[in-house]
C-alpha positions as CSV (number, residue, x, y, z in Angstrom):
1,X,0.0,0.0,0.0
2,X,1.6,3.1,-1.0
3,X,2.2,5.7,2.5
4,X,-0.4,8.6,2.4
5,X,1.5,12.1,2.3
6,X,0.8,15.3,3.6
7,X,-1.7,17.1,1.0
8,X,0.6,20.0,-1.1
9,X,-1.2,23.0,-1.1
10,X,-0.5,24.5,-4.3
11,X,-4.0,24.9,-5.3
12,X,-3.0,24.1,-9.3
13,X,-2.1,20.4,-7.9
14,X,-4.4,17.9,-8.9
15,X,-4.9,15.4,-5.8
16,X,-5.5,12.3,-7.1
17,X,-6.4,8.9,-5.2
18,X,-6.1,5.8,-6.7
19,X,-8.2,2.8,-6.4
20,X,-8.2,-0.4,-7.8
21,X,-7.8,-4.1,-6.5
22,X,-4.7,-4.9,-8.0
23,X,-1.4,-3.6,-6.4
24,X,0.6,-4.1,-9.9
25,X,-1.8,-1.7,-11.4
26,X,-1.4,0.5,-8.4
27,X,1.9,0.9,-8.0
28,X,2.5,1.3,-12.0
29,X,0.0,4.2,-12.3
30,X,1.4,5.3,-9.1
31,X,5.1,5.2,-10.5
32,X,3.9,7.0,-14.2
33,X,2.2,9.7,-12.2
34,X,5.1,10.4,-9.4
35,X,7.1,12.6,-12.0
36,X,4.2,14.3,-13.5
37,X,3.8,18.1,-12.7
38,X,1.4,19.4,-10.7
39,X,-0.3,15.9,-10.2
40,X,0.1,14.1,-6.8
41,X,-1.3,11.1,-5.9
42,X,-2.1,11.3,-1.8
43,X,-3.4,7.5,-0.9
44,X,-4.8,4.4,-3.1
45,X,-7.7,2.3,-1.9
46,X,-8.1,-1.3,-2.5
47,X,-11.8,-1.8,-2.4
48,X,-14.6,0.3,-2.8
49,X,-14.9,0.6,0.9
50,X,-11.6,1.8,1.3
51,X,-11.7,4.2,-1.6
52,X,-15.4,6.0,-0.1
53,X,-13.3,6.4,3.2
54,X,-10.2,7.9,1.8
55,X,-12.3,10.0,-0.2
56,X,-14.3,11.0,2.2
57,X,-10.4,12.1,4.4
58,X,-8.9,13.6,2.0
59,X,-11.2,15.2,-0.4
60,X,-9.0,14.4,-3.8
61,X,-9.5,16.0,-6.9
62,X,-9.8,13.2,-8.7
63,X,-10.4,9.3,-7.9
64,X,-8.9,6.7,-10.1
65,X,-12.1,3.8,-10.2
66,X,-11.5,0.1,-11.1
67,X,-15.3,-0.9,-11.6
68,X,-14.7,-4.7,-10.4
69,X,-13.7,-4.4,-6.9
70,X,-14.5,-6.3,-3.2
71,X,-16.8,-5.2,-0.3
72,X,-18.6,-2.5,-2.9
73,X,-17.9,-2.0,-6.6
74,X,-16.6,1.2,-8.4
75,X,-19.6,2.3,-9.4
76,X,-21.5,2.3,-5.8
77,X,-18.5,3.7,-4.3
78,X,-18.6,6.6,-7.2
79,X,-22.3,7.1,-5.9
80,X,-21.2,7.2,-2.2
81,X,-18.3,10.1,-2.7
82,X,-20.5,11.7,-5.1
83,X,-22.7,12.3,-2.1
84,X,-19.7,13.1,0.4
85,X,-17.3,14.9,-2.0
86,X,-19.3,16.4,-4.5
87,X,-16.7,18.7,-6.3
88,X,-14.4,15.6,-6.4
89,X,-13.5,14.1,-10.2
90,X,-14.5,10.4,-10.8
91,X,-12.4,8.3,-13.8
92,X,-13.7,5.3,-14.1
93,X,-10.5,2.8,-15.5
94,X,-12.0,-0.7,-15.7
95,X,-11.1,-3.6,-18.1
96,X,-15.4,-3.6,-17.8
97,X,-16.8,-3.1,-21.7
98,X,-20.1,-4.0,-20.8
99,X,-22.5,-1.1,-21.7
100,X,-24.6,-1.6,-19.0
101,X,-21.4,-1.2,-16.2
102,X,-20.7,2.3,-18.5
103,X,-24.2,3.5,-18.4
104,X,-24.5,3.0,-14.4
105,X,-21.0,4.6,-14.0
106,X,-23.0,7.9,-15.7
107,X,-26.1,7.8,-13.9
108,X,-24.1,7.3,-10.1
109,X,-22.2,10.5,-11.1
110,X,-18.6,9.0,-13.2
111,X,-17.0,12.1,-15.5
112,X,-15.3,9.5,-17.8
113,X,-15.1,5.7,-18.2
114,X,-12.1,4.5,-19.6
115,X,-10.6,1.0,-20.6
116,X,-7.7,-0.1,-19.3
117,X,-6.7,-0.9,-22.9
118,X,-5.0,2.7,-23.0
119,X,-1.7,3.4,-22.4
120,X,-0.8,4.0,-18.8
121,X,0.6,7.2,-19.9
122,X,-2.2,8.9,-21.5
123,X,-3.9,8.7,-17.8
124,X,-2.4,11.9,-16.2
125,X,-3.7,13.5,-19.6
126,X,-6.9,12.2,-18.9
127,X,-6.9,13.1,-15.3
128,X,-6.3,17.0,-16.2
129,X,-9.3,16.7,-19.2
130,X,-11.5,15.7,-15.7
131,X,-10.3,18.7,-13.7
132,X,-10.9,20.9,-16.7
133,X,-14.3,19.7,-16.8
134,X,-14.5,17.3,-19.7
135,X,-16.5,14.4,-19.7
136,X,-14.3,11.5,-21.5
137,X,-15.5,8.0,-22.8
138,X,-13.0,5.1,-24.8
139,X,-14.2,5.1,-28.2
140,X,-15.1,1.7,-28.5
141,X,-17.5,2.7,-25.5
142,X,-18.3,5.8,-27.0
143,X,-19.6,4.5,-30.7
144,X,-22.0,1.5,-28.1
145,X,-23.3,4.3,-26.4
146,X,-24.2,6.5,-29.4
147,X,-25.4,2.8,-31.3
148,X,-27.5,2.3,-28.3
149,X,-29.4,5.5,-28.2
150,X,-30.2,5.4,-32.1
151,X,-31.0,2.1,-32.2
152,X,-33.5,3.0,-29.4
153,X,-34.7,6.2,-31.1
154,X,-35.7,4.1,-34.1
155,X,-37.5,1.7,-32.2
156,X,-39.6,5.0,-30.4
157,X,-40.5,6.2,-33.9
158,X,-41.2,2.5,-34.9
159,X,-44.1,2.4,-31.8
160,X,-45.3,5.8,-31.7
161,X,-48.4,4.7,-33.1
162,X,-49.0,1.6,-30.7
163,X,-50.0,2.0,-27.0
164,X,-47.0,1.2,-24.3
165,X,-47.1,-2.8,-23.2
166,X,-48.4,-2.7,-19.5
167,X,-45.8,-3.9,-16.8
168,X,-47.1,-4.9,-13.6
169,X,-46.8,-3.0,-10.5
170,X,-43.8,-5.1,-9.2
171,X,-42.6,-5.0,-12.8
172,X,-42.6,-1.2,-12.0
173,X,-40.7,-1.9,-9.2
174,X,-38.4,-3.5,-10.0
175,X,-37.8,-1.0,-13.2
176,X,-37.0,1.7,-10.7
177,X,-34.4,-0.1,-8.8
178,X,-32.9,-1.0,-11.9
179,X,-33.0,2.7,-13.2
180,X,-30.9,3.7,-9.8
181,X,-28.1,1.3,-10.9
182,X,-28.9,-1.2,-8.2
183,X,-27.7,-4.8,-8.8
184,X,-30.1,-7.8,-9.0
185,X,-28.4,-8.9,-5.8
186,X,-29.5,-5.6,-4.4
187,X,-33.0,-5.5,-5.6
188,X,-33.8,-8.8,-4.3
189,X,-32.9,-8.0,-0.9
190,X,-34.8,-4.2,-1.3
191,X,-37.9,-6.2,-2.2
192,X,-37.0,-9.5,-0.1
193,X,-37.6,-11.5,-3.2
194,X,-34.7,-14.2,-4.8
195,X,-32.2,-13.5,-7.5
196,X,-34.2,-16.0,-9.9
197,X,-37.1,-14.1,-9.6
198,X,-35.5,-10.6,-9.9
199,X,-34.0,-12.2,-13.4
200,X,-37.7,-13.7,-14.1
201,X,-38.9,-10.1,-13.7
202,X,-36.4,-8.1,-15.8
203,X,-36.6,-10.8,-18.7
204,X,-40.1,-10.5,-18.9
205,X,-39.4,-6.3,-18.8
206,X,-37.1,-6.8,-21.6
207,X,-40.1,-9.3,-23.5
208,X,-42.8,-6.8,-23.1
209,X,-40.9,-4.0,-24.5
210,X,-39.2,-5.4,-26.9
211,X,-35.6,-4.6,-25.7
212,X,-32.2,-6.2,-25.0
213,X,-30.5,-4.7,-22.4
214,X,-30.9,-3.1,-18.6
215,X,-29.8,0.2,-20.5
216,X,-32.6,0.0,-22.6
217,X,-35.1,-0.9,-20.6
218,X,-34.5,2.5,-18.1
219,X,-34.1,4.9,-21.3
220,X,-37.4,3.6,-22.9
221,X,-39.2,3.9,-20.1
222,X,-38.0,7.6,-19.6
223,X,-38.7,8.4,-22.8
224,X,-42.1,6.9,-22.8
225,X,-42.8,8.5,-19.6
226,X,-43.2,5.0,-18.1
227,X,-41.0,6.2,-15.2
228,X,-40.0,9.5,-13.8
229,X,-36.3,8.9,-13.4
230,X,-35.7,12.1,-10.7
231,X,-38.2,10.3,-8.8
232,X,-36.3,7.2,-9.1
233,X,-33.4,8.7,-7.9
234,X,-34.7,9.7,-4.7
């Protein structure tokens, strides 16, 4: 575990933590970022407990976010020091392509989602883009993302002439806890129901509208007003 150093006070130093469940990956980002100016790296977490706790100590700049970690994953530990440290930078850098993992990392508050496919160099560039206030996505993650939404804006125009399919209240339910980026795991104990039947219940969400993915699912109902998602949120 790398030693935690006093925070430097030159307010154009980017305070970075680092967090991720591999020690290689640590130490390697930790040694590419050592030399780079104005960029220090006060404390790495291994977990997603750890990494809410330092966060919530040191108040980084920026956190470094595997999205695969123990205790909590990256992305409900991005939720959790978006709450505590609001003004504090979250880069999600995850071997993770799955669409629905990058579209949960948006919604719990993530500024960019990167693959870990980049070079470990390009990541202090990336860190300053964060700080500057860009938002920044991999491109292979990118182009799914912009696929995804007109794929789905097709299939509105496709249906604007038929009614919406009914879901059942607990359908509805469920719906919600999917659309605030909880895990089937975590639904199941929210509604003290079983993982099989959580599954049972999105499938047949996916059946009745006509869609292939979690991420689908929560932006077609938004858009057919199906779900209010600030209300979800709450």
């Amino acid at each position: 575990m790398i030693s935690e150093h006093t925070p430097i006070r030159d307010d154009e130093t980017i305070r970075v933590l680092i967090a991720d469940d591999q020690a290689l990956f640590r130490r390697g980002l930790y040694v590419v970022l050592g030399p780079e100016e104005h960029i220090h790296v006060v404390a790495e977490a291994e977990n997603g407990e750890e990494a809410v706790a330092k966060a919530e100590e040191l108040a980084p700049d920026v956190v470094l976010m595997d999205v695969r970690m123990p205790r909590i994953n990256g992305i409900e530990a991005a939720r959790r020091i978006r709450e505590i440290s609001p003004t504090t930078k979250i880069l999600m850098l995850t071997v993770s392509d799955e669409e629905d993992d990058l579209y949960e990392a948006i919604k719990a508050g993530a500024n960019g989602y990167l693959l870990k496919e980049i070079s470990i160099e390009e990541v202090a560039e990336a860190i300053r883009a964060v700080v500057q206030g860009q938002s920044l996505i991999s491109p292979s993650m990118a182009s799914k993302l912009l696929n995804e939404f007109t794929t789905l804006a097709k299939k509105a125009e496709e249906r604007q002439q038929y009614p919406a399919p009914a879901l059942t209240s607990r359908e509805l339910e469920v719906l919600k806890l999917v659309a605030k980026g909880m895990s089937n795991r975590e639904i199941a104990d929210e509604l003290y129901i079983s993982d099989n039947t959580v599954k049972n219940h999105i499938r047949n969400i996916l059946e009745k509208l006509h869609l292939h993915s979690r991420m689908e699912a929560v932006i077609y109902a938004v858009r057919e007003r199906l779900l209010d998602i600030h209300a979800a949120e709450q």
